[in-house]
C-alpha positions in Angstrom: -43.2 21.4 -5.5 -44.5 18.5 -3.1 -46.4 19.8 -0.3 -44.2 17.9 2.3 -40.1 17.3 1.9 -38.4 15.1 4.4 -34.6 14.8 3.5 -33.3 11.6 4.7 -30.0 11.7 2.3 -27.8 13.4 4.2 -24.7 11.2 3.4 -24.8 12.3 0.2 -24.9 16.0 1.0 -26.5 18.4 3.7 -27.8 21.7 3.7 -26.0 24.5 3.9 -26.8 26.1 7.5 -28.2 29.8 7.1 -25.4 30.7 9.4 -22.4 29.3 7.2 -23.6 31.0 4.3 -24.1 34.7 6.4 -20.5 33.8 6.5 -19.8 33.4 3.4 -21.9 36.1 1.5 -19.3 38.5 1.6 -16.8 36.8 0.0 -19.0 36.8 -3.2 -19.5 40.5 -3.4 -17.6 43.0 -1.1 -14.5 40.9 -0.1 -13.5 39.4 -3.9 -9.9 39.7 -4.2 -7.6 37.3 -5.8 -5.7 35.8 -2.6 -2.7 35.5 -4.6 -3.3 39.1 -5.4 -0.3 41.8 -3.5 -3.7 45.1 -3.0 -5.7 45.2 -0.3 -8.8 42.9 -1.4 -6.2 39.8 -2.3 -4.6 40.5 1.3 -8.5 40.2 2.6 -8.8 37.6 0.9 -5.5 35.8 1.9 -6.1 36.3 5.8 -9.9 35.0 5.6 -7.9 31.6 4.4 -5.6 32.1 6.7 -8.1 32.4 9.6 -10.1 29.6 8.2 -7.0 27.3 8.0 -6.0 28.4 11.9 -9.2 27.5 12.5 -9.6 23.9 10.7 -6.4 22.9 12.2 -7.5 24.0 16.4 -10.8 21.7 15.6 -8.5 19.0 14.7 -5.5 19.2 16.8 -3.7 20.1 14.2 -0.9 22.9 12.4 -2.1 25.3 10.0 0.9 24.1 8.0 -1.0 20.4 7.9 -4.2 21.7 6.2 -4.0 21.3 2.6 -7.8 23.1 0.9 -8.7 21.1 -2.2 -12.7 20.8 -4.1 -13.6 18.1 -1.3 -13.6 14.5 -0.2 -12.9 13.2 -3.5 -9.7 15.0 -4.6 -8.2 14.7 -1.0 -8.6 11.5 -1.2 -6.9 11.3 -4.6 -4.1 13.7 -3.2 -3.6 11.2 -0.3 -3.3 8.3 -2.5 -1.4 9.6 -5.6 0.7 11.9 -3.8 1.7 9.7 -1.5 2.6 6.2 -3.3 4.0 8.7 -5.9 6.4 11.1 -3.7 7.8 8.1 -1.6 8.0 5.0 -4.2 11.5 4.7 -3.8 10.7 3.6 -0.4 8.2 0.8 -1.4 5.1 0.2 -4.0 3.0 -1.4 -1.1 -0.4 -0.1 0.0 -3.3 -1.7 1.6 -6.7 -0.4 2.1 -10.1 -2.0 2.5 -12.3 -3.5 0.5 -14.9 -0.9 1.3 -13.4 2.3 0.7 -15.1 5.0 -1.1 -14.4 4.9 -4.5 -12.5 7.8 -4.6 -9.8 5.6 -3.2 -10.5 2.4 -4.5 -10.6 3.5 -8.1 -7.2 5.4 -7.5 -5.9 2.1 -6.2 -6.5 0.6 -9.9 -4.4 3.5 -11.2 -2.0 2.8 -9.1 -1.8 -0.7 -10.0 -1.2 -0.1 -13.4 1.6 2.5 -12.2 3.3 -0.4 -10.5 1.8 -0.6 -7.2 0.8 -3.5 -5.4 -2.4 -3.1 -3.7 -3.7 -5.2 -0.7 -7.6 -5.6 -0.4 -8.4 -6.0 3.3 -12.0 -7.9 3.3 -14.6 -7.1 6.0 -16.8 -9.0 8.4 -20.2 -9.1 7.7 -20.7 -6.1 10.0 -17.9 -4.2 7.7 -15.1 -4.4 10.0 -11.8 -4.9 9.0 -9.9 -7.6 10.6 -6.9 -6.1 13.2 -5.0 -9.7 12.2 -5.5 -9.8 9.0 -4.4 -5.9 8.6 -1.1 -6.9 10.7 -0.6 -9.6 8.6 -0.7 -7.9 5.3 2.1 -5.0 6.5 5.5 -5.7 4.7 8.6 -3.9 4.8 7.7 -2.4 1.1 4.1 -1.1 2.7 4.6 3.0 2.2 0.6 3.4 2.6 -2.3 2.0 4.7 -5.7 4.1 4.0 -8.9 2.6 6.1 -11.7 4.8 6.1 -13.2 6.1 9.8 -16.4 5.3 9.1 -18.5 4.1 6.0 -20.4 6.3 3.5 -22.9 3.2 2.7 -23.3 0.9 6.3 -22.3 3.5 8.3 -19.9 1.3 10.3 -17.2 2.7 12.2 -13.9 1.2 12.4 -11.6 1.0 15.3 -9.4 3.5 13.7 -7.0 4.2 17.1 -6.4 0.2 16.7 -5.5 0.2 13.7 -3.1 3.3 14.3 -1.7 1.3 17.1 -0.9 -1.7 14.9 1.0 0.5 12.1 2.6 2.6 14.5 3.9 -0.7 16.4 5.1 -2.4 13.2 7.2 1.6 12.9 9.1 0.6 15.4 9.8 -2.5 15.3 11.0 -2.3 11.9 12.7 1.0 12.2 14.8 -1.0 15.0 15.4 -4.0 13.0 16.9 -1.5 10.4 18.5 0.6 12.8 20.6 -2.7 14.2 21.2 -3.7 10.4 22.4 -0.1 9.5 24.9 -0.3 12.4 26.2 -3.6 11.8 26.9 -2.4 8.1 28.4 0.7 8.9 30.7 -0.9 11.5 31.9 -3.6 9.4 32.5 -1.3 7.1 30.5 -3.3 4.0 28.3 -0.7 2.5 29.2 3.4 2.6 25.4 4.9 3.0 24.8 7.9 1.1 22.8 10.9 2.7 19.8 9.2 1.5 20.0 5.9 2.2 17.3 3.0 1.9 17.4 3.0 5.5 16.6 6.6 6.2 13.5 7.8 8.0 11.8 4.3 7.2 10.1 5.0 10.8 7.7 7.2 9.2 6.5 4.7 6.9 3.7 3.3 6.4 2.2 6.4 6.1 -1.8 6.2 7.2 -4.5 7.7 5.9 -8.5 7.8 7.0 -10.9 9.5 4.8 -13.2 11.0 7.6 -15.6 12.8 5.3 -18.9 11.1 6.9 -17.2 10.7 10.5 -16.6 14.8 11.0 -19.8 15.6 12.4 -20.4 12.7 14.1 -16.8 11.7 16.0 -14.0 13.1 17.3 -11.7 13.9 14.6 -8.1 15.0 16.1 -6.2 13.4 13.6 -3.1 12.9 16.2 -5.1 11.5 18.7 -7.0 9.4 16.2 -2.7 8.2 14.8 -3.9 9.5 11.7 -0.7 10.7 10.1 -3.3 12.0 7.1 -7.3 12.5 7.1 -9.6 13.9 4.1 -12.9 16.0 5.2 -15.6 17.1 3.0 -17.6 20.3 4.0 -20.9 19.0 2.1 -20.8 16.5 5.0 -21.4 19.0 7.8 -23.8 22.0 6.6 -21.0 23.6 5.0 -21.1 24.4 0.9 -19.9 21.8 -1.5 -16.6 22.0 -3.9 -14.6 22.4 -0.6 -12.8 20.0 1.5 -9.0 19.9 3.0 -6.6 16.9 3.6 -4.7 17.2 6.7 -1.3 15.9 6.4 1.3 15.7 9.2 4.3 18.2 8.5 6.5 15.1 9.0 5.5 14.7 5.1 5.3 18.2 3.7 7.8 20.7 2.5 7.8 22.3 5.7 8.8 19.7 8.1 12.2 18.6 8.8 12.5 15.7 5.9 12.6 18.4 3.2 10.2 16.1 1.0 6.4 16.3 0.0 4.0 14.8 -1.2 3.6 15.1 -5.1 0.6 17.0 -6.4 -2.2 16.2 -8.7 -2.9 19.5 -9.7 -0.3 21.7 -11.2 -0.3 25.5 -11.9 0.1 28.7 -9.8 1.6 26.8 -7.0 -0.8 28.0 -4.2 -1.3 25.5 -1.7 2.7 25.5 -1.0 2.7 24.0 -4.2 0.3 20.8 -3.2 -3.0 22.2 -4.5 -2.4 25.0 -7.6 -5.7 27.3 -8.4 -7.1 30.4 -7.4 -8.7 29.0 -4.1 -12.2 29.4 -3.3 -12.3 31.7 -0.4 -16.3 31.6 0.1 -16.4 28.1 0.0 -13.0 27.9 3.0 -14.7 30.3 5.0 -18.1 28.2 4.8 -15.8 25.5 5.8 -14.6 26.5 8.7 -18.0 28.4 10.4 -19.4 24.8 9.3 -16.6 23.1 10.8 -17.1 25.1 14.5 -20.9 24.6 14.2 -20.7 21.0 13.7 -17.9 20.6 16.4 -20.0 22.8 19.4 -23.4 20.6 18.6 -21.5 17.4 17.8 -22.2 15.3 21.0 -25.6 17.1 21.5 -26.7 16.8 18.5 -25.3 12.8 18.0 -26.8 11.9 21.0 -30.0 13.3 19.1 -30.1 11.6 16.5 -28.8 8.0 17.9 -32.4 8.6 19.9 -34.2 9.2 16.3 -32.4 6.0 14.3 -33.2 4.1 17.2 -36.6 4.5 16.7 -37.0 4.7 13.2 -35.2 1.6 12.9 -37.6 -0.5 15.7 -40.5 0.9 14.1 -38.9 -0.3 10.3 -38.6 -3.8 11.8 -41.9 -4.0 13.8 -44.3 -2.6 11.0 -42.2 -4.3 7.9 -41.7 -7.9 7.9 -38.3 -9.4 6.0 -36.5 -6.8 6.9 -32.5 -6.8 7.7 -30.3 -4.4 8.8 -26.6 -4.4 7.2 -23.7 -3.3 9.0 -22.6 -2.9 12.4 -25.5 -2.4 15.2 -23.8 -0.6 17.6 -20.2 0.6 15.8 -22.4 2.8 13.8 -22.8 6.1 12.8 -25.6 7.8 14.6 -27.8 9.3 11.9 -27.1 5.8 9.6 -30.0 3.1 8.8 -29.3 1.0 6.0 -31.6 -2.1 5.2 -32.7 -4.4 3.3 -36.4 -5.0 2.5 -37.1 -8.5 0.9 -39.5 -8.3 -2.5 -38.5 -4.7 -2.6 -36.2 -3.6 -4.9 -34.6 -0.4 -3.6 -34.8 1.6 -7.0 -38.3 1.1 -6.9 -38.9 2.0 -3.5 -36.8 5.2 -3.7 -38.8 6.3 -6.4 -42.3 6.2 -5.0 -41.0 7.3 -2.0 -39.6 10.3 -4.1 -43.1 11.0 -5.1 -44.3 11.5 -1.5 -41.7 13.9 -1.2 -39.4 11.5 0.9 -35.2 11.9 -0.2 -33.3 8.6 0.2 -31.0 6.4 -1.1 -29.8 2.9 -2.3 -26.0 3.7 -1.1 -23.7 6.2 -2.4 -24.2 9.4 -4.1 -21.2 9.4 -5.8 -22.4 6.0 -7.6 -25.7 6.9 -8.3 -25.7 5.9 -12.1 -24.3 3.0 -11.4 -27.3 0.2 -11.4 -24.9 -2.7 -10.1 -25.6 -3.9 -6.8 -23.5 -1.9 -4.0 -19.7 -3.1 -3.6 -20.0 -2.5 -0.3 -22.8 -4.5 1.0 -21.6 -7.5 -1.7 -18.6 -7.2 0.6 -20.2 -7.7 3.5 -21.4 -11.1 2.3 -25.0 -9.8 1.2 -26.7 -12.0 -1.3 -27.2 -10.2 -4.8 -30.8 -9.9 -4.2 -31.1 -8.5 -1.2 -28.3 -5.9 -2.2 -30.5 -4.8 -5.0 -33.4 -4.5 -2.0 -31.2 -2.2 0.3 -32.1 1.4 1.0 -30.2 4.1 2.7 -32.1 6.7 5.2 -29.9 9.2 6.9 -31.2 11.2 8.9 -29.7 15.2 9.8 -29.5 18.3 12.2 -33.2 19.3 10.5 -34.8 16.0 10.8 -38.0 15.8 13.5 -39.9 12.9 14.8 -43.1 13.9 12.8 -40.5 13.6 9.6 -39.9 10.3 10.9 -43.5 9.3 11.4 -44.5 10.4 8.1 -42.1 8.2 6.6 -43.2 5.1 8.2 -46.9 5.5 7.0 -45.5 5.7 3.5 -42.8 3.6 3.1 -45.5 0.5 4.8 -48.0 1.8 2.0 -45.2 1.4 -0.4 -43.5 -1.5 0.1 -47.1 -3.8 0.2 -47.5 -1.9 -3.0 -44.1 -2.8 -5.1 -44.5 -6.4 -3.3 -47.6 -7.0 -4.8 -46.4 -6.3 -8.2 -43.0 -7.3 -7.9 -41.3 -10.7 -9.3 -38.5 -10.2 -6.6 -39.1 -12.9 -3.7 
């Protein structure tokens, strides 16, 4: 064990706070029915989901009904994707997203090409934006699904997602007008006898959009309504909670309860629990963990961002003053608050994690989820970073148990580290 730990990898996962797991410690032992199960410890069982989901759903201006539990970010944002383009292709085998979507989504996006789908790329500015005109542009009649991610695992930009709303819900409308007028001028001349479920029918509710939120949750405001999400993914690792739980809120206008009579298809097939969107004995601990996470995060959230904006900011001037060739990527001020993301020139950011690693110092060079992947990040290529400076970026995000003296430490190292790998490395 290293006699000093300073976790600065928090987008990848965070601690579990002692008071989500005190909430969740029962559920292992005492409280361990089956929910599905009709005795007393499955009813337990069943109304601590219950709760939890009553819960979820008042934090994000939601309906119980619209919470869907699954294992976490990744598989709600495979539900989103699959189930959607899947349940409502009839309608149209158009979906746009960005080019800087977690990969969870992007690498469902090359399934669903080679279902049939066409797939629209949106490219970002070199801050990671994606471009209002260009999205607006790229909406067709045949678009069933627009997913644009609140803000960015990597860069830690945050996209103007109520924009974005505004322009898919405007093009709703207009179309659902022009179709309207076309459906009446049919039916009155008398040329085409509709069936019940004509092409025509509910086409206002489409494109459907999605934001995968899982880094945004304890950070920004996250009614989904508000926001015009009409779907949003969130990930408890992302907010203290305990990992292998997440949910996918989903407006009822699209599940089997609301008034359409149609769902979304699942990915995951078996007892049916879920209301059929999500089969497997659920995890109880883990949704209760969720939701005490979830009411933690949502109390301390301005607090607590306000915090750390104060901490990055100076972590970041001190990066830059004491460091020369140094450049941040992504947005400046549409940014996460706990996000710093640079790039170090002569420093290749493998190297650097590593010796920082051996001071006890936990970083990153970009996602988690594609740690074994030694290509340069997607994302900051995207952002129109040269390939060697992506291979000298680094990651630091910072969390709820982060201190200035954490910070401090840091510096002295990573200073002593970087003249070190620059005066053995061939990288210029």
């Amino acid at each position: 064990m290293k006699s000093k730990q300073v976790y600065l990898d928090n987008a990848s996962t965070t601690p579990v706070d002692p008071r989500v797991l005190k909430a969740m410690l029962p559920y292992f032992k005492e409280r361990y029915g089956n929910p599905s199960s009709l005795h007393a410890l499955g009813r337990e069982s069943k109304n601590a989901i219950e709760t939890a989901r009553k819960n979820i759903a008042k934090h994000i201006g939601a309906e119980p009904e619209e919470i869907i539990f699954t294992s976490g970010g990744t598989e709600s944002d495979n539900l989103a994707m699959f189930g959607i383009a899947r349940a409502y292709k009839e309608k149209g085998k158009h979906v746009i997203v960005s080019g800087i979507e977690h990969k969870a989504i992007l690498d469902a996006c090359k399934k669903l090409e080679k279902e049939g789908f066409e797939i629209t790329y949106l490219d970002v500015d070199k801050k990671g934006l994606v471009s209002l005109e260009k999205l607006s542009l790229s909406l067709r009649r045949d678009t069933i699904l627009v997913s644009i991610m609140y803000a960015n695992n990597e860069i830690g930009t945050i996209q103007p997602i109520k924009e974005i709303a505004k322009i898919i819900q405007e093009f709703k409308t207009v179309r659902h007008c022009e179709e309207s007028a076309t459906r009446q001028s049919e039916k009155t001349n008398r040329l085409l006898r509709l069936p019940h479920n004509d092409r025509f029918n509910n086409n206002s509710l489409f494109p459907i959009f999605h934001t995968d939120a899982c880094q945004a949750a304890s950070a920004l405001p996250i009614k989904a309504k508000e926001l015009g999400a009409d779907a949003l993914t969130m990930s408890s690792s992302k907010i203290y909670g305990p990992k292998g739980i997440g949910c996918l809120y989903l407006n009822k206008k699209y599940s089997s309860t609301g008034s359409l009579q149609a769902k979304i298809e699942p990915i995951i097939f078996g007892g049916g629990q879920e209301r059929g969107l999500r089969s497997g004995t659920e995890n109880v601990a883990g949704i209760v963990g969720f939701s005490e996470a979830l009411s933690i995060s949502e109390k301390k959230r301005v607090s607590e961002s306000k915090r750390l904006i104060k901490l990055r900011d100076y972590f970041l001037r001190r990066i830059q003053k004491e460091i020369d060739g140094v450049l941040v990527n992504g947005d400046i001020k549409q940014r996460l608050p706990n996000n710093i993301n640079v790039s170090i020139k002569g420093v290749e950011g493998e190297s650097l994690l590593l010796l920082l690693d051996r001071y006890g110092i936990y970083c990153s060079t970009g996602s988690a989820c594609s740690s074994l992947d030694l290509s340069p990040s997607y994302v900051l290529l995207s952002i129109g970073l040269p390939l060697e400076l992506a291979h000298c970026s680094v990651r630091f995000t910072l969390g709820r148990y982060t201190k200035k003296g954490d910070i401090d430490y840091t510096m002295k190292v990573l200073v002593e580290s970087v003249k070190k790998i620059r005066g053995i490395s061939s990288i210029k």
